[in-house]
C-alpha positions in Angstrom: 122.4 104.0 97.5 118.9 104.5 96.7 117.0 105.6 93.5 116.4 109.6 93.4 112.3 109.8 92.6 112.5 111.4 89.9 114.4 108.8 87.9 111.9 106.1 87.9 112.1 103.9 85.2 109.6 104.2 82.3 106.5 101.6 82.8 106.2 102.9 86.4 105.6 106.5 84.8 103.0 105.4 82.9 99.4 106.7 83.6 96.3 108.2 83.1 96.7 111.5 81.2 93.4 113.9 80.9 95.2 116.2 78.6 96.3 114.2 75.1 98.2 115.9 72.5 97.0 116.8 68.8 98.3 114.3 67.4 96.5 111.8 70.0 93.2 113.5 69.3 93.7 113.3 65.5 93.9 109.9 65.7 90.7 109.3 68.4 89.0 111.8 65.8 90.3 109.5 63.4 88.9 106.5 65.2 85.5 108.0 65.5 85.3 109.0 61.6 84.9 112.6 62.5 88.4 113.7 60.8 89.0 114.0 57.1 92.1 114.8 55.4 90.8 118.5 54.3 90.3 118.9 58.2 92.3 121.4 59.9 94.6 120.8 62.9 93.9 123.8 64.9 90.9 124.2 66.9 90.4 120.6 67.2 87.0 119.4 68.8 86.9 118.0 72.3 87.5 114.3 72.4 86.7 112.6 75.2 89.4 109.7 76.9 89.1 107.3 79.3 91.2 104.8 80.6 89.7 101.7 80.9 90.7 99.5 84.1 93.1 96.4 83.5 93.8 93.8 86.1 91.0 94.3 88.5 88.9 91.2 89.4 86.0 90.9 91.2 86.1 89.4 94.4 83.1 87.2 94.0 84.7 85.6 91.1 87.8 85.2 93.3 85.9 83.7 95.7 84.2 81.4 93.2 87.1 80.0 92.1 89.0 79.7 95.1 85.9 77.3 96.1 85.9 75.2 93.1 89.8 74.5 94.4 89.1 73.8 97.2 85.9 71.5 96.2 88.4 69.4 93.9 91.3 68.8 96.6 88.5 67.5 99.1 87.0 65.3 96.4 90.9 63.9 96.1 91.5 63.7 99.8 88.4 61.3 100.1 89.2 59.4 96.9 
């Protein structure tokens, strides 16, 4: 029996949100230095959030590398 959609399990669930709540903008406001503790917690400011990319690499570094692998297996073929 397969898995229902809905029920995935929780890392696969995780993802880029545009929306964060208050108490994820208090503490980028925070991080900026643009909240005090006499601030109020309605009618927060915009805060902007982006998600950096993890994992990606570039191909030409791929390529580099695959290259140097190759490079060093020839050099112990002919040894």
């Amino acid at each position: 029996m397969s898995m229902d959609k809905s029920l995935k399990s929780k890392n696969l669930l995780q993802r880029h949100r545009n929306v964060l709540t208050r108490a994820e903008r208090i503490a980028a406001l925070k991080d900026t230095n643009r909240w005090t503790e006499e601030s109020r917690p309605i009618g927060l400011p915009k805060v902007t959030h982006r998600k950096a990319a993890v994992g990606k690499k570039d191909k030409e570094k791929k390529k580099g590398t695959e290259a140097e692998a190759e490079a060093t297996t020839e050099e112990k073929e002919q040894a």
